[in-house]
Rosetta silent file (secondary structure, phi, psi, omega in degrees, C-alpha in Angstrom):
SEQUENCE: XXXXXXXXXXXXXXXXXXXXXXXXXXXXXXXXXXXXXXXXXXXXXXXXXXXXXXXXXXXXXXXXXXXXXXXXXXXXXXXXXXXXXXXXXXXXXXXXXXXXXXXXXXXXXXXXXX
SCORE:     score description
SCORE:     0.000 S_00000001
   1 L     0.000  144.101 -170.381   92.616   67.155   72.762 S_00000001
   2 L   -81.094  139.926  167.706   94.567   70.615   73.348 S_00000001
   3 L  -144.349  146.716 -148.852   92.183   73.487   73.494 S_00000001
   4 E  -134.091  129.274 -170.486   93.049   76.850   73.239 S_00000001
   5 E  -126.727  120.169  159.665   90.839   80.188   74.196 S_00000001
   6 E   -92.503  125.300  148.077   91.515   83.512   73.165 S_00000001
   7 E  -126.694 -169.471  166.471   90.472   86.870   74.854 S_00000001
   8 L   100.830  -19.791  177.879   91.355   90.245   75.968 S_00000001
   9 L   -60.532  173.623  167.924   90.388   91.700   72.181 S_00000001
  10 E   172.023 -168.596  168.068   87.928   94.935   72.165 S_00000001
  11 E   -85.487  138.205  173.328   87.774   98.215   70.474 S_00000001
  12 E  -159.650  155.954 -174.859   90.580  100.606   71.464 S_00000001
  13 E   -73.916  169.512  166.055   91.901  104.131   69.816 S_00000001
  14 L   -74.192  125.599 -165.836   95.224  104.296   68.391 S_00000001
  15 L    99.299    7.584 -160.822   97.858  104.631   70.854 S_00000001
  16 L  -110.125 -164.587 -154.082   95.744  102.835   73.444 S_00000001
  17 E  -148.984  130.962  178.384   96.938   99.027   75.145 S_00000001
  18 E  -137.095  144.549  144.850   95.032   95.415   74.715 S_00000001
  19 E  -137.727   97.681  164.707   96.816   92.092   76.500 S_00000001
  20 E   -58.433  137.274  151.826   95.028   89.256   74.612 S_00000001
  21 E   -89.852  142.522  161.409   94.934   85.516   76.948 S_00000001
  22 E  -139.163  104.930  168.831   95.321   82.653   75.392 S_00000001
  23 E  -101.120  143.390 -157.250   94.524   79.792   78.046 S_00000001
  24 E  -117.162  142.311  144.624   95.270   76.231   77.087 S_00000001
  25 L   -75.686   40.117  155.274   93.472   72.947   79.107 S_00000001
  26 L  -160.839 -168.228 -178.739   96.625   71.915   79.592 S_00000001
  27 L   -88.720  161.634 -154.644   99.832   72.291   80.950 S_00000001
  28 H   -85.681  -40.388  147.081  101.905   74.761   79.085 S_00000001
  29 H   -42.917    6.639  164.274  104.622   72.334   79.120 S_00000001
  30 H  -103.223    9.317 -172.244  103.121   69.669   77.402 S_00000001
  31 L  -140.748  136.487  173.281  102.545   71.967   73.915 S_00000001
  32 L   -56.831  164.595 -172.546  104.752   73.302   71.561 S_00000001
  33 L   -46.799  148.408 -129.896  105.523   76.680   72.095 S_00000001
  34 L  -139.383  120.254 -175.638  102.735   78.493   71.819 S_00000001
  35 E  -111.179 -172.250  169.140  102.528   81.475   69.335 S_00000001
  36 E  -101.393  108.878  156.438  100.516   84.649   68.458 S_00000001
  37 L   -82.068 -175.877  153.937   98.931   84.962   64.497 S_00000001
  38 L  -157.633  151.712 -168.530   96.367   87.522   63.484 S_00000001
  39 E  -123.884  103.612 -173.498   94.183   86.990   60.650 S_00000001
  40 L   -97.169  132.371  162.328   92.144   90.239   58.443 S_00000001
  41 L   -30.822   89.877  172.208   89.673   89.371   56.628 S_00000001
  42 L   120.387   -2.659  175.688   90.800   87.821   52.792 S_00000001
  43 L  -113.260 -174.372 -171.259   94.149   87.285   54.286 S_00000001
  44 L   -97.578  168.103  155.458   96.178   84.023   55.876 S_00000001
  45 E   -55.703  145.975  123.559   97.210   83.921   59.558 S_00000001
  46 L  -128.002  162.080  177.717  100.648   85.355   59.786 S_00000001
  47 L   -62.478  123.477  167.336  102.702   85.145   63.012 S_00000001
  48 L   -98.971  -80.564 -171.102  102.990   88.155   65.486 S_00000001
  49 E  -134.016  138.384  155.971  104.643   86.823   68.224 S_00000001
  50 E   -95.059  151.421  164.273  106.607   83.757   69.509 S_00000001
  51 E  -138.001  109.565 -148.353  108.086   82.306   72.242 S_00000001
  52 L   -66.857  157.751  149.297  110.958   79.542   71.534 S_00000001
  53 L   -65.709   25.034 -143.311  111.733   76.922   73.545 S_00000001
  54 L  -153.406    7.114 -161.670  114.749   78.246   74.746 S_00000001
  55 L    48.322    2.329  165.148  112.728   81.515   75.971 S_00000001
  56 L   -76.087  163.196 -179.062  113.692   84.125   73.178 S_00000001
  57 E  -150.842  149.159 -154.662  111.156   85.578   71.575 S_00000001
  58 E  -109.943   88.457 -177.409  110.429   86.540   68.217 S_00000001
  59 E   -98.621 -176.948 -178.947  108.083   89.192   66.413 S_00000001
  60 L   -78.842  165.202  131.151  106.863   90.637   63.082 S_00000001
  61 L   -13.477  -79.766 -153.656  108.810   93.444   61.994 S_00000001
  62 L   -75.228    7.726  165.036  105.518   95.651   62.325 S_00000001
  63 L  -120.674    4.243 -177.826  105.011   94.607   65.989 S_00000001
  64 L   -48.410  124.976  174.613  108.541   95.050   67.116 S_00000001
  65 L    68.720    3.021  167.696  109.061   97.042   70.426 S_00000001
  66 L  -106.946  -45.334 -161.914  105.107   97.224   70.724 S_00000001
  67 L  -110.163  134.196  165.482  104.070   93.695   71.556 S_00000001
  68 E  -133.546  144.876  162.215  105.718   91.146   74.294 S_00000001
  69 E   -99.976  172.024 -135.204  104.448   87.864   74.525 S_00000001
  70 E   166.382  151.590 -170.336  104.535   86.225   77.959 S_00000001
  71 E  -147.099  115.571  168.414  103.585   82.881   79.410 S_00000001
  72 E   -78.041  118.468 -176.051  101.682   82.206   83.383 S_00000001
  73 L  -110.334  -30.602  146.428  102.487   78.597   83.469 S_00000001
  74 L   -16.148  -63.566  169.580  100.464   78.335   86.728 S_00000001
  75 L   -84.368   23.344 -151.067   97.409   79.661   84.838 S_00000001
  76 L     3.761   61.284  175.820   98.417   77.776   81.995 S_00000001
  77 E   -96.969  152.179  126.829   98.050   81.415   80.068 S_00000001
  78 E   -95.448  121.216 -170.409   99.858   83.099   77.285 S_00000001
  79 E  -107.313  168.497  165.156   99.538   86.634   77.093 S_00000001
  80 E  -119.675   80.597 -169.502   99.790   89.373   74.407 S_00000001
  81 E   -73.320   98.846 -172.554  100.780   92.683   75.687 S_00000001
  82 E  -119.470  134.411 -166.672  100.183   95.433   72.801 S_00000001
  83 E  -146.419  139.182  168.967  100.976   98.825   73.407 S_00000001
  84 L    65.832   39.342  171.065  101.034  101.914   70.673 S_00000001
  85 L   -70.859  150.254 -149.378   98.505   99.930   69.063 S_00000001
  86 L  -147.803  140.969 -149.272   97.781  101.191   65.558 S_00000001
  87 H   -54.457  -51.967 -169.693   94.822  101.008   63.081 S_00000001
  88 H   -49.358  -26.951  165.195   97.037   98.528   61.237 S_00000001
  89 H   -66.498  -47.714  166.555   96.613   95.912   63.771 S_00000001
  90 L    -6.201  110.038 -179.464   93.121   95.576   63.358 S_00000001
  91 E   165.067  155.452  172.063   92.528   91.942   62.874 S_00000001
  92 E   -69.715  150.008  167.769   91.320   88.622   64.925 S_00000001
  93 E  -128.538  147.775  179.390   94.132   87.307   66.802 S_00000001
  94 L  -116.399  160.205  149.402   94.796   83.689   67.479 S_00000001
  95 E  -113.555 -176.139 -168.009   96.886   81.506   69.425 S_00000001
  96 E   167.329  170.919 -174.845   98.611   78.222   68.299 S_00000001
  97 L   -88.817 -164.994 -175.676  101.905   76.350   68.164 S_00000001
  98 L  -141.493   88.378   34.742  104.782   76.836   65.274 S_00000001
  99 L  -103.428  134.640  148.810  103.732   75.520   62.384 S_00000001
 100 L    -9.194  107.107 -165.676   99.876   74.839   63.828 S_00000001
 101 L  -145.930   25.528  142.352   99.171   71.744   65.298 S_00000001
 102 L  -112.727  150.547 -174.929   96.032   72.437   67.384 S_00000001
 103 L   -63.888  133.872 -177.054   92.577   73.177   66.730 S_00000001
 104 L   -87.834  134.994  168.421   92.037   76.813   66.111 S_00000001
 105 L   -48.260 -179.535 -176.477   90.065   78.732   68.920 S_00000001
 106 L   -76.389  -36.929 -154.318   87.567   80.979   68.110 S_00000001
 107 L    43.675  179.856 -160.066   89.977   84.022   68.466 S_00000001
 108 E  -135.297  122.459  161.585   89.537   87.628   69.851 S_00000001
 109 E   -45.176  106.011  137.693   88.293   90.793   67.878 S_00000001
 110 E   -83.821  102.135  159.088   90.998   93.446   67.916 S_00000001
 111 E  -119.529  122.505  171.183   89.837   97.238   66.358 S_00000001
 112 E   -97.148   94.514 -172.467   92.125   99.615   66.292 S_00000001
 113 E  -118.809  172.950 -144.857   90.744  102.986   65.529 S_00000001
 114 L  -107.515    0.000    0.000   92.385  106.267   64.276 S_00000001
């Protein structure tokens, strides 16, 4: 079974830099592409960042030009690189394929404060 670990969350001011891990037990070529939600309390997952099979990569609107997603396939990691982070981020972040087809981790604690 694929299993997927999130870190790299913490507290950080606004304008400050977090790069969330996501390491899978397996090789990153055996799993669909592997993407970034975040989740706020009382809300759904939505998608932050992807990265197709074809190596483009795809963000929210509201992370655009902030966030790059990234993949170690050695380390079988996916990272989250956040920069000019903003209160509005504030939220657990997860990783997973596109649509979800692995058991969700635990996720990582982001707070973003002003």
């Amino acid at each position: 079974q694929v299993q997927l670990v999130e870190s790299g969350g913490g507290l950080v001011e606004a304008g400050g830099s977090l790069r969330l891990s996501c390491v899978a037990n397996t090789n990153l070529r055996n799993l669909i592409t592997i993407t970034w939600y975040r989740q706020t309390p009382g809300q759904e997952r939505v998608l932050v960042a992807r990265r197709l099979s074809d190596l483009r990569t795809l963000y929210a609107d509201s992370v655009k030009g902030r966030f790059t997603i990234s993949q170690d396939n050695a380390k079988n990691t996916i990272y989250l690189q956040m920069n000019n982070l903003k209160p509005d981020d504030t939220a657990v972040y997860y990783c997973n394929s596109y649509p979800a087809r692995y058991p969700w981790g635990q996720g990582t604690q982001v707070t973003v404060s002003s």
